[in-house]
Structures are given as C-alpha cells and as structure tokens.
DRENPA-3360 file (N, C-alpha, C; in nm, 2 decimals, always signed):
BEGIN
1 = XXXXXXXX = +0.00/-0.48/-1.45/-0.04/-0.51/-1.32/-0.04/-0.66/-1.29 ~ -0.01/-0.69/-1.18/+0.01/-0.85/-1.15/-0.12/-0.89/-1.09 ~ -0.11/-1.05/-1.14/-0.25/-1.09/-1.14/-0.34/-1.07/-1.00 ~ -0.43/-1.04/-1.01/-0.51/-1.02/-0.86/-0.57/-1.19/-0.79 ~ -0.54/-1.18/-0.67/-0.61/-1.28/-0.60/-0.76/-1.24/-0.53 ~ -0.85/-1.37/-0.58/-0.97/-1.31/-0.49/-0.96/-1.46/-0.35 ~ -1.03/-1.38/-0.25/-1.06/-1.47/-0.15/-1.20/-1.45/-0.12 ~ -1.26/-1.58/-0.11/-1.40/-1.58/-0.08/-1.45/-1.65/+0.01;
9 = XXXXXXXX = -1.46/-1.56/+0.12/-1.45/-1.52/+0.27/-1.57/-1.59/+0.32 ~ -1.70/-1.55/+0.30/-1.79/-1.64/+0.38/-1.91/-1.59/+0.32 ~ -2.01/-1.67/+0.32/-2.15/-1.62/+0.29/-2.28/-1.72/+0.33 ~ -2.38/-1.66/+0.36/-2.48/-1.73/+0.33/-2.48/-1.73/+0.50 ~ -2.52/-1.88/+0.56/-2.47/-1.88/+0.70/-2.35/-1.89/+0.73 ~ -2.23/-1.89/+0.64/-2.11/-1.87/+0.69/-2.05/-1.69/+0.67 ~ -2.17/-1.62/+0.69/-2.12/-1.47/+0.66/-2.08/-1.44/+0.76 ~ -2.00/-1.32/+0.75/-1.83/-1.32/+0.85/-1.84/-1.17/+0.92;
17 = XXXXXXXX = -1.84/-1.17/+1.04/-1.88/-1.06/+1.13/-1.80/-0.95/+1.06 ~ -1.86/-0.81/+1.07/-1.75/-0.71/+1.03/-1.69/-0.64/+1.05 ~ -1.68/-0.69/+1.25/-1.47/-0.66/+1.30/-1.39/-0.74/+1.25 ~ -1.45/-0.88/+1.22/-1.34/-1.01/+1.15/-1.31/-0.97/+1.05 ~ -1.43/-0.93/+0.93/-1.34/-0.86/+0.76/-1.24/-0.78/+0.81 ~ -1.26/-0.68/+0.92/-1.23/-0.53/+0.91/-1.06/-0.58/+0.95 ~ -1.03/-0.68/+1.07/-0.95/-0.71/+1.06/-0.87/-0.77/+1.02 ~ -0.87/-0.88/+0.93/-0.85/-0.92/+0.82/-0.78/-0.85/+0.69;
25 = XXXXXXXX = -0.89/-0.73/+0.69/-0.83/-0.61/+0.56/-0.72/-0.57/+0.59 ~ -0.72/-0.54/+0.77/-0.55/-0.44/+0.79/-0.47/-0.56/+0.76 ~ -0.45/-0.67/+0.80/-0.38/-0.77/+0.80/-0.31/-0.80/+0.69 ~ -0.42/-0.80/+0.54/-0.33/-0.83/+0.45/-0.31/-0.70/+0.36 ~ -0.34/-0.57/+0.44/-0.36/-0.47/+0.38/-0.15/-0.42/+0.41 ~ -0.13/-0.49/+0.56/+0.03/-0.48/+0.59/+0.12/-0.53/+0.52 ~ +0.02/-0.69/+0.45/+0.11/-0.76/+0.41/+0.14/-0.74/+0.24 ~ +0.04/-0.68/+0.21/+0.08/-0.60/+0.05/+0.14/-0.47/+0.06;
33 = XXXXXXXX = +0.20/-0.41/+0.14/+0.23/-0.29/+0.14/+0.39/-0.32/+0.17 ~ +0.40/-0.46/+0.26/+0.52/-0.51/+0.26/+0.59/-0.62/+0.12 ~ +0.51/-0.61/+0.05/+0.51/-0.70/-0.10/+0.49/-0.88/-0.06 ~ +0.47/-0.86/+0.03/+0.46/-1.03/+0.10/+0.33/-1.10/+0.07 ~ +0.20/-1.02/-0.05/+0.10/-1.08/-0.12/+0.08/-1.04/-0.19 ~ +0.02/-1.11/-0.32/-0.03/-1.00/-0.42/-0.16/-0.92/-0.36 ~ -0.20/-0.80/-0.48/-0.30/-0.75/-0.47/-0.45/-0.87/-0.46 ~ -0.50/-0.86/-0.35/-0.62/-0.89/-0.31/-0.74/-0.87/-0.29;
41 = XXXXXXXX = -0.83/-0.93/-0.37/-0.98/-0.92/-0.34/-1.04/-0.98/-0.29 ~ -1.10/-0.93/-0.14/-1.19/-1.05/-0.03/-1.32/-0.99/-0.06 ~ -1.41/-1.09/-0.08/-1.55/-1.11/-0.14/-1.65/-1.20/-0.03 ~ -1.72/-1.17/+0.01/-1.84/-1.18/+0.09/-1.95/-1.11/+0.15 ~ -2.00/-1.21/+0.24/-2.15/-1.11/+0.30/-2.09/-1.08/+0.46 ~ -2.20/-1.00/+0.45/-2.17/-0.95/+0.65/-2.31/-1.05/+0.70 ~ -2.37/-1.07/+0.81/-2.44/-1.01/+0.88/-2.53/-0.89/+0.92 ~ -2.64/-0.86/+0.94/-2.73/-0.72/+0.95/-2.56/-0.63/+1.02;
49 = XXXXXXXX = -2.58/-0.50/+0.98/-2.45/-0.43/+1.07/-2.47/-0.29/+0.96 ~ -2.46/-0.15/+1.05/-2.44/-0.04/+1.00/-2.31/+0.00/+1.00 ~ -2.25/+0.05/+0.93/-2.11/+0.13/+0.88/-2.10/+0.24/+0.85 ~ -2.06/+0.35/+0.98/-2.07/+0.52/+0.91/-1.93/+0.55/+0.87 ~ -1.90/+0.62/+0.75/-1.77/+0.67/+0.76/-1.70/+0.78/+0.81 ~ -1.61/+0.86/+0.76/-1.60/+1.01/+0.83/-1.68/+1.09/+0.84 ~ -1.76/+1.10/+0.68/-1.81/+1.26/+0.66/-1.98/+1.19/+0.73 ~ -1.99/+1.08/+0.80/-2.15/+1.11/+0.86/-2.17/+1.19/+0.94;
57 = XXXXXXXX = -2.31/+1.27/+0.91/-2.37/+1.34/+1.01/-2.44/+1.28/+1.11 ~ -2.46/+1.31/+1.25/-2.55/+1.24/+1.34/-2.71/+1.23/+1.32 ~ -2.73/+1.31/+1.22/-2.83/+1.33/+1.17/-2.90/+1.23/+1.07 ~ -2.79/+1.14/+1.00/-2.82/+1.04/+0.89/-2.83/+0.94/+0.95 ~ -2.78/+0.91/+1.10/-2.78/+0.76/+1.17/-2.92/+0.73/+1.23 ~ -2.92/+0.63/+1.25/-3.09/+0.54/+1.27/-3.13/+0.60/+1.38 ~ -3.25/+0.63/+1.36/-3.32/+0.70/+1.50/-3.37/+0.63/+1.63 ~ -3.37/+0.49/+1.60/-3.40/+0.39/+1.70/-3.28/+0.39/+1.78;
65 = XXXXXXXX = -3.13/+0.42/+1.74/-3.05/+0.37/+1.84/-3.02/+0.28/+1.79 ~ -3.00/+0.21/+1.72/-2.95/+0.07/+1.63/-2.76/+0.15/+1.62 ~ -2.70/+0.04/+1.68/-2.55/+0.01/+1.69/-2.53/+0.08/+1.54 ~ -2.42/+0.17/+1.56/-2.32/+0.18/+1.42/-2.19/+0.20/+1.43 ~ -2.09/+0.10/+1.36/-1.94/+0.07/+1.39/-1.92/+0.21/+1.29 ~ -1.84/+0.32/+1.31/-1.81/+0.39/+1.26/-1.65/+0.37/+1.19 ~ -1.63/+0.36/+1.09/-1.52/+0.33/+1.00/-1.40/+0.42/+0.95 ~ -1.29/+0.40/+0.94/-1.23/+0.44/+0.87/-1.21/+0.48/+0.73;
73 = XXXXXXXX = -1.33/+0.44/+0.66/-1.29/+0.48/+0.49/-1.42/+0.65/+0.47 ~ -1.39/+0.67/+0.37/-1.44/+0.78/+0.29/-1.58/+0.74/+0.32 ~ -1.65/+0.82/+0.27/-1.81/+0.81/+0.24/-1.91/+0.85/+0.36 ~ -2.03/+0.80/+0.34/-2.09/+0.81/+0.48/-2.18/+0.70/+0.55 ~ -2.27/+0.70/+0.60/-2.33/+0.59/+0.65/-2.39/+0.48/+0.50 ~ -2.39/+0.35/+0.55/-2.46/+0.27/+0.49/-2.49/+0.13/+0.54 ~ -2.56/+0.01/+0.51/-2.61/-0.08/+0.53/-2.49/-0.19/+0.50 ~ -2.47/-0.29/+0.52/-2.47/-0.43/+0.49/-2.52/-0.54/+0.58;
81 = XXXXXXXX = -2.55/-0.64/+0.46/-2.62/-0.77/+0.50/-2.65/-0.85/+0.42 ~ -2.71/-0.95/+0.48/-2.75/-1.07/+0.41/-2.81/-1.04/+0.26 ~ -2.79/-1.14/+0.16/-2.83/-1.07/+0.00/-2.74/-1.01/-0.03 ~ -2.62/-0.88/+0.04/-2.52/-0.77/-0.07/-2.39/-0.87/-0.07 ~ -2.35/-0.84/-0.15/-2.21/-0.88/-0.23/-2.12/-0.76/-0.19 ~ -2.02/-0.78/-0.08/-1.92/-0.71/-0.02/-1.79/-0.75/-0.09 ~ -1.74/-0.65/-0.15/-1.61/-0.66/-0.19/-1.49/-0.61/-0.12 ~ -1.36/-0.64/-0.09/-1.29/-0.56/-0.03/-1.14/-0.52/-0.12;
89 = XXXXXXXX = -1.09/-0.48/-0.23/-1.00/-0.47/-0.32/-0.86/-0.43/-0.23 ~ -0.82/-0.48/-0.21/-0.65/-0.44/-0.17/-0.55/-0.46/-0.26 ~ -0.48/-0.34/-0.32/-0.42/-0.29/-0.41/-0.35/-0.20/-0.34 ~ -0.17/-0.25/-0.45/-0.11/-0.11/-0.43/-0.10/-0.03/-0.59 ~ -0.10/+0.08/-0.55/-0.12/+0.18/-0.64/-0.01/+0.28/-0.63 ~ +0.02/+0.31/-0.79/+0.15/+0.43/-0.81/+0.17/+0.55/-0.71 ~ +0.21/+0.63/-0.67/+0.17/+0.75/-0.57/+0.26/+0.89/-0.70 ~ +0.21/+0.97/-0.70/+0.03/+1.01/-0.62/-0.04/+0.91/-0.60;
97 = XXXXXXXX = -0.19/+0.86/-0.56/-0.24/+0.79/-0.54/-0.35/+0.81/-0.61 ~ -0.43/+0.82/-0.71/-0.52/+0.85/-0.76/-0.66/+0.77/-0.76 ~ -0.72/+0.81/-0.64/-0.85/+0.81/-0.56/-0.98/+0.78/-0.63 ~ -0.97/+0.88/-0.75/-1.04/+0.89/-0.82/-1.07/+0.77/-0.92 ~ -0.95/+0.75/-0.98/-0.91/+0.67/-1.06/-1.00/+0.52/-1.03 ~ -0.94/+0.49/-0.94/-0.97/+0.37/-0.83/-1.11/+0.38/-0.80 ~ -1.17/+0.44/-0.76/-1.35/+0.42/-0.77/-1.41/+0.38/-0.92 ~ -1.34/+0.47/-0.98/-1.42/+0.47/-1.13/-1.38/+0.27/-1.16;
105 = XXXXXXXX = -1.29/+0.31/-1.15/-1.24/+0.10/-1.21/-1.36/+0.01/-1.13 ~ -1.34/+0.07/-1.01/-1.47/-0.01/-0.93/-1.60/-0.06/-0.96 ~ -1.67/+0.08/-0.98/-1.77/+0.11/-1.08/-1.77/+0.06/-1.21 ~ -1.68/+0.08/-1.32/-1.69/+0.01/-1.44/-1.77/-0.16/-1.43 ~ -1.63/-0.22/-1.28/-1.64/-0.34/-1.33/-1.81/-0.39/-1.26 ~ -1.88/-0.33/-1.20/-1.99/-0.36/-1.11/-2.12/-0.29/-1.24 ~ -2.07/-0.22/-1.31/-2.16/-0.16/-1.43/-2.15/-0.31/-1.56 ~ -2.08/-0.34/-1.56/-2.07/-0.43/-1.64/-2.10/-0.59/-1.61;
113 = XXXXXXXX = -2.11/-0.60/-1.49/-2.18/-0.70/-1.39/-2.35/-0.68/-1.41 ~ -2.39/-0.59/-1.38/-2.55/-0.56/-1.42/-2.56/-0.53/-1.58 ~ -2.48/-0.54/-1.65/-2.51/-0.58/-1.82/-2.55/-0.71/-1.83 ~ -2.45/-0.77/-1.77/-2.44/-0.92/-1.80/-2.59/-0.97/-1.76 ~ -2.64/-0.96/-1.65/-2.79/-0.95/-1.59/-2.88/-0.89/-1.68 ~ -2.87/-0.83/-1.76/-2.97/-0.78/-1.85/-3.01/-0.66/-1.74 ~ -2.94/-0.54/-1.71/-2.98/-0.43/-1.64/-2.87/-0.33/-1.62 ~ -2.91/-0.20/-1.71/-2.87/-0.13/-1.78/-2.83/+0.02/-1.62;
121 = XXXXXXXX = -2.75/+0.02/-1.59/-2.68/+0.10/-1.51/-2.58/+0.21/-1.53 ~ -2.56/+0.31/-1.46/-2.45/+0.43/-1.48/-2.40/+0.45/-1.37 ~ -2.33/+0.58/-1.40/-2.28/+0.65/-1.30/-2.29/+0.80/-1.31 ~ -2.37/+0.85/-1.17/-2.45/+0.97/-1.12/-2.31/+1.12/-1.10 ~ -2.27/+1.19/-1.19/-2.18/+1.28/-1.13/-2.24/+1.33/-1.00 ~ -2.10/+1.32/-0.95/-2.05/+1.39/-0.78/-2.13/+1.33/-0.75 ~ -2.18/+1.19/-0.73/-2.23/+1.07/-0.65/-2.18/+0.94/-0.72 ~ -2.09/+0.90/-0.58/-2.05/+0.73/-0.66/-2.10/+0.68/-0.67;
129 = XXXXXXXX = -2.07/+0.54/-0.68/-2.12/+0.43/-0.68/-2.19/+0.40/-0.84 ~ -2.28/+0.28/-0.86/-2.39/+0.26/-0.92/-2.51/+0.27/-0.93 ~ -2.59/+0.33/-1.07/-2.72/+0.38/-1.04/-2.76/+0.37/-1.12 ~ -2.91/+0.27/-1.11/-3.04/+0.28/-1.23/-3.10/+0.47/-1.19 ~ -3.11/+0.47/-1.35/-3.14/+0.62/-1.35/-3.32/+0.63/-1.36 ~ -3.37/+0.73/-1.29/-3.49/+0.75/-1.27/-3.56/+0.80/-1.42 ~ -3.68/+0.82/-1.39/-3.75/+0.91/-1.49/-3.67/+1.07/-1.49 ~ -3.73/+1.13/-1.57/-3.66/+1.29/-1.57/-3.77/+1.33/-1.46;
137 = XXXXXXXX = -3.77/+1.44/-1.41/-3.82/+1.49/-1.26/-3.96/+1.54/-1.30 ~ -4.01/+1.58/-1.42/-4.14/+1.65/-1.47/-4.21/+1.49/-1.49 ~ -4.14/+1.36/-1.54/-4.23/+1.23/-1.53/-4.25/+1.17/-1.45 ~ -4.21/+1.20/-1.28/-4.22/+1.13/-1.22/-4.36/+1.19/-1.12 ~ -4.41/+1.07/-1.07/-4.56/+1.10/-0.98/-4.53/+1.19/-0.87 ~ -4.63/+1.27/-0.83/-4.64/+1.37/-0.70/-4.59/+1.30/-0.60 ~ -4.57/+1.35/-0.51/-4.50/+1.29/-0.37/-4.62/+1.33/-0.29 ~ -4.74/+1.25/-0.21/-4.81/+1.30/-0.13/-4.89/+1.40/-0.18;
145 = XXXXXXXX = -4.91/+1.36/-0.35/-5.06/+1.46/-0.34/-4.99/+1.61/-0.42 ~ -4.82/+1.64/-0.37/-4.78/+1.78/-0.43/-4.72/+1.76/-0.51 ~ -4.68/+1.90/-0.60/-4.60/+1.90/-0.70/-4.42/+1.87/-0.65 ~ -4.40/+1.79/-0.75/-4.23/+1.79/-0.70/-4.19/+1.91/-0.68 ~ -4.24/+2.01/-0.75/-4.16/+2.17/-0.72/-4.16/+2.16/-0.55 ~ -4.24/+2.10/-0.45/-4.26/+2.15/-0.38/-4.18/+1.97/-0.29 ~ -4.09/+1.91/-0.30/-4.09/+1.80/-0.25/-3.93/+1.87/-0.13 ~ -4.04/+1.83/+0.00/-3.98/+1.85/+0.13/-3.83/+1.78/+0.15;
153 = XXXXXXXX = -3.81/+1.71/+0.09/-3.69/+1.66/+0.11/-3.57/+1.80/+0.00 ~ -3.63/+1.81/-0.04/-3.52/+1.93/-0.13/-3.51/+2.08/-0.04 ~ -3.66/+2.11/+0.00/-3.69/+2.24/+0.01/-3.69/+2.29/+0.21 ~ -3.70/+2.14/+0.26/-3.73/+2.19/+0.40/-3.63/+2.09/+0.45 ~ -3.51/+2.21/+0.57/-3.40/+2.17/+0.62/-3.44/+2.03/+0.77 ~ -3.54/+2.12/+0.76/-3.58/+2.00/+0.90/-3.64/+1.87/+0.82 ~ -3.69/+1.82/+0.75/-3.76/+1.69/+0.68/-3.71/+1.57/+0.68 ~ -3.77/+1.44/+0.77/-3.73/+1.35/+0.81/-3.74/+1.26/+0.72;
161 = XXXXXXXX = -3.71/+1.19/+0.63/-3.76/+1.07/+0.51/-3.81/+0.94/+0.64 ~ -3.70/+0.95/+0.71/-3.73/+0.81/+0.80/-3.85/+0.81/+0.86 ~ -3.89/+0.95/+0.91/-4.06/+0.97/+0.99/-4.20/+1.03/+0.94 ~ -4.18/+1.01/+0.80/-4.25/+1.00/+0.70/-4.32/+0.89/+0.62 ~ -4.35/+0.78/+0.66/-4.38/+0.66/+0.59/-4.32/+0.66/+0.46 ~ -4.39/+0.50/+0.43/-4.31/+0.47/+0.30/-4.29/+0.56/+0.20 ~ -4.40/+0.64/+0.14/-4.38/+0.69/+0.02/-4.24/+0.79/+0.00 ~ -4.14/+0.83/+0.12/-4.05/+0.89/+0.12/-3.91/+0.79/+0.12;
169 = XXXXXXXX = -3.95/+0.60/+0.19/-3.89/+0.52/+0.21/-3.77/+0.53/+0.08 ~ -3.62/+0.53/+0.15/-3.54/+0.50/+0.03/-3.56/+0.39/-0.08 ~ -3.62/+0.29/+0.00/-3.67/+0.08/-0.06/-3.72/+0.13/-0.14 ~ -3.81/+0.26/-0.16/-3.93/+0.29/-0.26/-3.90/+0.34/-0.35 ~ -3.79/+0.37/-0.37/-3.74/+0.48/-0.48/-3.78/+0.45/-0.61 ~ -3.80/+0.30/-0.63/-3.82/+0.26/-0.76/-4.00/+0.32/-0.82 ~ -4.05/+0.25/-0.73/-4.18/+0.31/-0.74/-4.22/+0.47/-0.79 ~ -4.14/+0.58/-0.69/-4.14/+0.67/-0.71/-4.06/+0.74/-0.85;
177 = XXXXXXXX = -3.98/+0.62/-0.91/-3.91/+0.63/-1.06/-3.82/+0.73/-1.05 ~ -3.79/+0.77/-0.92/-3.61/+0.81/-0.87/-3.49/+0.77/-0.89 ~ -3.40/+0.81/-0.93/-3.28/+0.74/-0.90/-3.23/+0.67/-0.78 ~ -3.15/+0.56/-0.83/-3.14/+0.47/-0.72/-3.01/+0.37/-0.72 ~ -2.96/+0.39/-0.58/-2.84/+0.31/-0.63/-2.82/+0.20/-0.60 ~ -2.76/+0.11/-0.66/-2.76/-0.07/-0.68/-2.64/-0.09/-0.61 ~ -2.53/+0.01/-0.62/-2.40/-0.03/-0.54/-2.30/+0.12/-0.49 ~ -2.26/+0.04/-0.35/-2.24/+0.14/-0.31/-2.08/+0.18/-0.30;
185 = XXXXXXXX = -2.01/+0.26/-0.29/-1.86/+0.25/-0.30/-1.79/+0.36/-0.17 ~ -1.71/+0.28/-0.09/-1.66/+0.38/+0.00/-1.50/+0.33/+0.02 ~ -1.36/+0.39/+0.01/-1.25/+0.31/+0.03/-1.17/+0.43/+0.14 ~ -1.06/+0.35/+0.15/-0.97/+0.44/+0.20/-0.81/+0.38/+0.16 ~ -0.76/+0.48/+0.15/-0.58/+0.46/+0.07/-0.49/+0.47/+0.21 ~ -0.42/+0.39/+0.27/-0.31/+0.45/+0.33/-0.19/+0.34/+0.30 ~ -0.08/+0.44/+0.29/+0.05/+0.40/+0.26/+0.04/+0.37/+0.10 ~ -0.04/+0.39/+0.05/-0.06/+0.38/-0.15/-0.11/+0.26/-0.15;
193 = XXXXXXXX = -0.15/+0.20/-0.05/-0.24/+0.08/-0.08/-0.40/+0.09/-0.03 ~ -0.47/+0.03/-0.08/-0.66/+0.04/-0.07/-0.69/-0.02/+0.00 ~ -0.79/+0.02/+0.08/-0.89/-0.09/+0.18/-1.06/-0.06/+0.16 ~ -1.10/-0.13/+0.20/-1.23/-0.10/+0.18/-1.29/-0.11/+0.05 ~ -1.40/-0.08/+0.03/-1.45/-0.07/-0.12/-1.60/-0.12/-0.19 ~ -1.67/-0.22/-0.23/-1.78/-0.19/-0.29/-1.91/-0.32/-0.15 ~ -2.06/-0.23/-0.17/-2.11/-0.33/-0.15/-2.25/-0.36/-0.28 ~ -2.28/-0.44/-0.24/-2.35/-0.47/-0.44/-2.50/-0.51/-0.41;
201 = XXXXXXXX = -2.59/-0.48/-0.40/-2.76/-0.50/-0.34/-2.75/-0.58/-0.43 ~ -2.75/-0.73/-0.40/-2.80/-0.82/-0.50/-2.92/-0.90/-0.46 ~ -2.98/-0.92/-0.38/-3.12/-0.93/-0.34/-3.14/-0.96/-0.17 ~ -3.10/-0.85/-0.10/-3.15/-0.81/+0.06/-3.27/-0.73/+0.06 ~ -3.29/-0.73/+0.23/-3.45/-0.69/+0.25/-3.39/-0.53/+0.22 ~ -3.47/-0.45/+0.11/-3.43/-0.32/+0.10/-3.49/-0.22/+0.26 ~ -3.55/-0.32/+0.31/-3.62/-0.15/+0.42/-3.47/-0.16/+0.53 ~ -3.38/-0.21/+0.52/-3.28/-0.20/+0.59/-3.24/-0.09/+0.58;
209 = XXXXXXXX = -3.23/+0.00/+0.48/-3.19/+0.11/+0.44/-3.28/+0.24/+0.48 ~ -3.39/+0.15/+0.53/-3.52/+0.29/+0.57/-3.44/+0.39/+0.67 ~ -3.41/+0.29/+0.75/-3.37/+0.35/+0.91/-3.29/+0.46/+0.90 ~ -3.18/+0.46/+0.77/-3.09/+0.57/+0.77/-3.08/+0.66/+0.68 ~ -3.03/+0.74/+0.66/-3.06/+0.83/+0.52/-2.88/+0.77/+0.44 ~ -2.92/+0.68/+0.39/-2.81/+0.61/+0.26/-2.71/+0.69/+0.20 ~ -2.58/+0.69/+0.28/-2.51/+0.73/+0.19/-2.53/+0.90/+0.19 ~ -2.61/+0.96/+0.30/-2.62/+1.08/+0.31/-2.72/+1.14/+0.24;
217 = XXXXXXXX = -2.77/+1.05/+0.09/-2.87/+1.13/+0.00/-3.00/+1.13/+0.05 ~ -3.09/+1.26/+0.01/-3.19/+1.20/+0.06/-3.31/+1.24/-0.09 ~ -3.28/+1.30/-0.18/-3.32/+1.30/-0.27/-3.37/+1.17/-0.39 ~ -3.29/+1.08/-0.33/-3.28/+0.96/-0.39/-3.29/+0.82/-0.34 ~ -3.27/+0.69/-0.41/-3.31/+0.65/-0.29/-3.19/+0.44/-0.37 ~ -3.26/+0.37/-0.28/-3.13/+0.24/-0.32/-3.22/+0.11/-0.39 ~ -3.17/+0.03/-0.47/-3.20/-0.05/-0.51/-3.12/-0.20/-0.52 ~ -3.18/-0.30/-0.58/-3.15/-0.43/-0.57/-3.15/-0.49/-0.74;
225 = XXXXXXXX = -3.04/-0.58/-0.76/-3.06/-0.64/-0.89/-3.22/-0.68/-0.90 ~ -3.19/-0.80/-0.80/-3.31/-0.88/-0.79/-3.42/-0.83/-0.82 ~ -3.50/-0.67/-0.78/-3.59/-0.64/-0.73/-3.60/-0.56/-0.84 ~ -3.49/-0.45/-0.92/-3.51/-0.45/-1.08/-3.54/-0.53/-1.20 ~ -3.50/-0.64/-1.17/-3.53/-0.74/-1.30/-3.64/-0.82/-1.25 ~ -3.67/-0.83/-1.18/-3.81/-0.88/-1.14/-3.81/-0.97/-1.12 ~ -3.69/-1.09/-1.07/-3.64/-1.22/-1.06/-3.56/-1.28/-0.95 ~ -3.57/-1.39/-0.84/-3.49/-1.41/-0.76/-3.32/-1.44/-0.84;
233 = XXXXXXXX = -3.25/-1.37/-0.72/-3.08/-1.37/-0.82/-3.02/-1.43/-0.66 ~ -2.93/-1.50/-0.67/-2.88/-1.49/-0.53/-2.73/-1.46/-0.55 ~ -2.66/-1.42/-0.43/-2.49/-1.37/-0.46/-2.45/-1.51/-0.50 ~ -2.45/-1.59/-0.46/-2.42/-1.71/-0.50/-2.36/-1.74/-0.71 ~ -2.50/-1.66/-0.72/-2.49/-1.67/-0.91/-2.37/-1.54/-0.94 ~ -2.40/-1.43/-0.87/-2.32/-1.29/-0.90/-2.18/-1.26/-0.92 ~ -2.12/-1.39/-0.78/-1.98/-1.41/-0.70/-1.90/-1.40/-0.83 ~ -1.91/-1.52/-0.94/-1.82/-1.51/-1.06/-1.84/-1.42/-1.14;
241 = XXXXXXXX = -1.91/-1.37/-1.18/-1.94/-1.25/-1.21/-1.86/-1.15/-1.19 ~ -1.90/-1.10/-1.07/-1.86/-0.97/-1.02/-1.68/-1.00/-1.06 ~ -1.59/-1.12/-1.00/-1.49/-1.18/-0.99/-1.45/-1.15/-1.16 ~ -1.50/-1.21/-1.25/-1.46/-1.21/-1.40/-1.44/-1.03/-1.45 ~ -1.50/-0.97/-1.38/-1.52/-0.79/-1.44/-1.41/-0.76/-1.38 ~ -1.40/-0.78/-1.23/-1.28/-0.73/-1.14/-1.12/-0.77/-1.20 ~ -1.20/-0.85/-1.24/-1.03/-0.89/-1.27/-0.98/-0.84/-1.45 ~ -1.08/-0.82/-1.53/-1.09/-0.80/-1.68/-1.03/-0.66/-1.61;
249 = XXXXXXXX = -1.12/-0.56/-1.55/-1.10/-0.43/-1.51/-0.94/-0.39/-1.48 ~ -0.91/-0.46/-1.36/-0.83/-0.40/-1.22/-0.68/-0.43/-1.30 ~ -0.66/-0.58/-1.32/-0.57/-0.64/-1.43/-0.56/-0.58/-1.54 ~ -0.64/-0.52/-1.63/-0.61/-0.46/-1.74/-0.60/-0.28/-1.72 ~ -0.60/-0.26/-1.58/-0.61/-0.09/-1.59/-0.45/-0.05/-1.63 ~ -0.42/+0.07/-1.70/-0.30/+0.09/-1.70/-0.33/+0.22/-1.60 ~ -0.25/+0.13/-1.53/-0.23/+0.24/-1.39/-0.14/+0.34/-1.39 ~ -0.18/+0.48/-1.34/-0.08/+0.54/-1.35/-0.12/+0.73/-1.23;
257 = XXXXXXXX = +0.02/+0.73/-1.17/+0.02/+0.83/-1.06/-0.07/+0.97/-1.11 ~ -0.14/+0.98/-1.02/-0.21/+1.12/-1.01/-0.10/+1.25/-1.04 ~ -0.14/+1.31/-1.18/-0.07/+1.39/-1.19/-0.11/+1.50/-1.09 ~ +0.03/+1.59/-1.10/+0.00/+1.71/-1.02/+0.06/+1.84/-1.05 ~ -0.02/+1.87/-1.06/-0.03/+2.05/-1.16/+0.07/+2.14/-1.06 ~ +0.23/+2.15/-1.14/+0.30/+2.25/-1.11/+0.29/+2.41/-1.09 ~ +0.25/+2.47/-0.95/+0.28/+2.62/-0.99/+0.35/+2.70/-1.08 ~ +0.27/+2.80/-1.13/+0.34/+2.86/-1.23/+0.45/+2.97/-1.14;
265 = X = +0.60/+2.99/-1.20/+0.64/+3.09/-1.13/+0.60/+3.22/-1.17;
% end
C-alpha cells in the first residue's frame, strides 16, 4: 500500500465547520479516485454540530429541536465537537470493496492509541467502534432502586433515556459500570474509495451526547479518554498518536478484495 498522507485540518479555535470538512472530503475523495493524490487522512475537530446517518430514526434525534446535518455515511446519529479527534481516511480499496475489513483496521489503530494511554479497550460484536467494557450485568448497581432484570431501556418500547435524568444519561455510563464507547466509526465507500470515518472522545463535555440516543444504543452508553484515566489529555497530545497507529495499521494492511461466495450449480 502506498504511503498515506495525513492533513491536519484545524483544531482548537481553528476547528473547521462540518460543511467545510464535508466538502473538502468529496474534493479529495474525486481526486484519489482519479489517482491525482495519494490516499489521505484529514484529522481534526468540528465545532458543537450533530450528524445523523442513513439508518437514524427520528426517534434518536434531540428532542429540543437542535439542528442535525443528516449525512451520507453508514451508521446513525452522533455528536462532534470540541475535545473529539475527527478522523477522515480516504483510501482506495481493491473491489469487491470490503467494508468490513476497513472498520476493523480503523478500530485496531484507535485500540492501540488507548494502550499507549494506559487504557485498555475492545471491540463490542455487531457494534463498532471502540469500547471500555462494563462490569458483567449481575455486578452492576440497580438502576433507580430496580433490579436490572427489570431495566426500562431493554424492556419498555416507549422509554425515553433523554427524559429520565441522569442516572439513565449516556455521560453516566461509567458510573453505572456499562459499557461504553470511546470512539465512534461511521464511513461510506463510493467508487472503491472511503469517506468518512472515526471520531475519538478525547476529553469533550460528555452531556453532549445526553440530548440524543448515541449511535442508536440505548442500552449503553459513551465515554472519554480523559475522563477514564482520570487525567486532563488534550487532542493536541493524541494527534501523533492516533497518526503513528494509522499509519503502522492502514500502510501495513495487506489489502485484499471481498471475496465472494460462488453459487453452487
């Protein structure tokens, strides 16, 4: 794989609106598809701003009426802002196009980013992204006094997390010793090249995430390096970081087309 470029777009008070990334991504997303750049990684922060993808329901979006740019990639609603580390990977990839493949590399390299931090992370089957894992479900505290056999978010179709006070708050997940996820992953492939792709809680105000139900889950809930290790971290420290995995990862993947299982005659 040829070597990857990172671009590092804007942060801090130079964080960069996210029609500007979004436009930007088609931009050089044409221009690797036309071989006229290498594969590229644009790295920065947003501004406060929500992002639904296809599969959101109107049901997961903020109840106040708070603006949401609805997107073209995979996944479902989520947050960015100030504190997350926004990645954007543009890559062309073998075709078939293997979808899968391509998250998991994602994840590796953002799993290996919170080693280096001294914080021990996985990955949740049939839920992406990154996740400090909870207690098992018989160690964790009652919800409101009941037994988790009986926790409304599993059991009752109507149950609002957002109009429920904190103790339901996604921000609180840790507390409640739930699983929780540190990073989030949503992309989209067209023409065999990638757009879109990770954002990384590395120390933002978590109740940003109250307002919506994250990523569709509601069983679970989201977290922050920072606010796991118990230490101010800022993107600032993360940037090479994240940048050193991405590239050990993405550069060293042996890439190869989604196979595809022949009918038998």
């Amino acid at each position: 794989m040829s070597e990857l470029r990172f671009v590092r777009r804007g942060f801090g008070a130079d964080a960069v609106d996210y029609q500007e990334a979004w436009d930007e991504q088609r931009r050089i997303h044409a221009a690797r598809f036309a071989d006229e750049v290498p594969d590229t990684v644009i790295l920065l922060e947003h501004p406060p701003v929500y992002t639904a993808g296809r599969r959101t329901e109107d049901s997961e979006r903020p109840l106040d009426g708070t603006p949401v740019i609805d997107v073209d990639r995979g996944g479902k609603i989520t947050w960015h802002g100030p504190g997350q580390l926004v990645g954007y990977p543009i890559q062309k990839l073998p075709r078939p196009v293997d979808v899968v493949a391509h998250v998991r590399r994602l994840e590796e390299a953002l799993i290996r980013t919170c080693a280096e931090f001294g914080l021990e992370t996985t990955r949740v089957e049939g839920r992406s992204g990154v996740w400090v894992l909870g207690d098992p479900v018989e160690q964790r505290p009652a919800l409101g006094g009941l037994s988790l056999d009986f926790d409304p978010r599993l059991t009752d179709e109507e149950f609002d997390p957002r109009l429920n006070g904190p103790e339901y708050a996604p921000s609180n997940a840790g507390q409640r010793r739930e699983d929780r996820k540190i990073a989030q992953i949503g992309i989209r492939v067209a023409k065999g090249v990638t757009m879109h792709g990770f954002s990384f809680n590395v120390n933002p105000d978590m109740k940003w995430f109250d307002r919506i139900i994250p990523c569709g889950i509601r069983d679970a809930g989201v977290a922050s390096l920072a606010g796991e290790l118990g230490r101010d971290i800022t993107v600032e420290e993360v940037v090479p970081v994240v940048e050193k995995h991405l590239r050990d990862v993405l550069e060293n993947a042996d890439l190869k087309p989604r196979e595809i299982e022949k009918a038998s005659a």
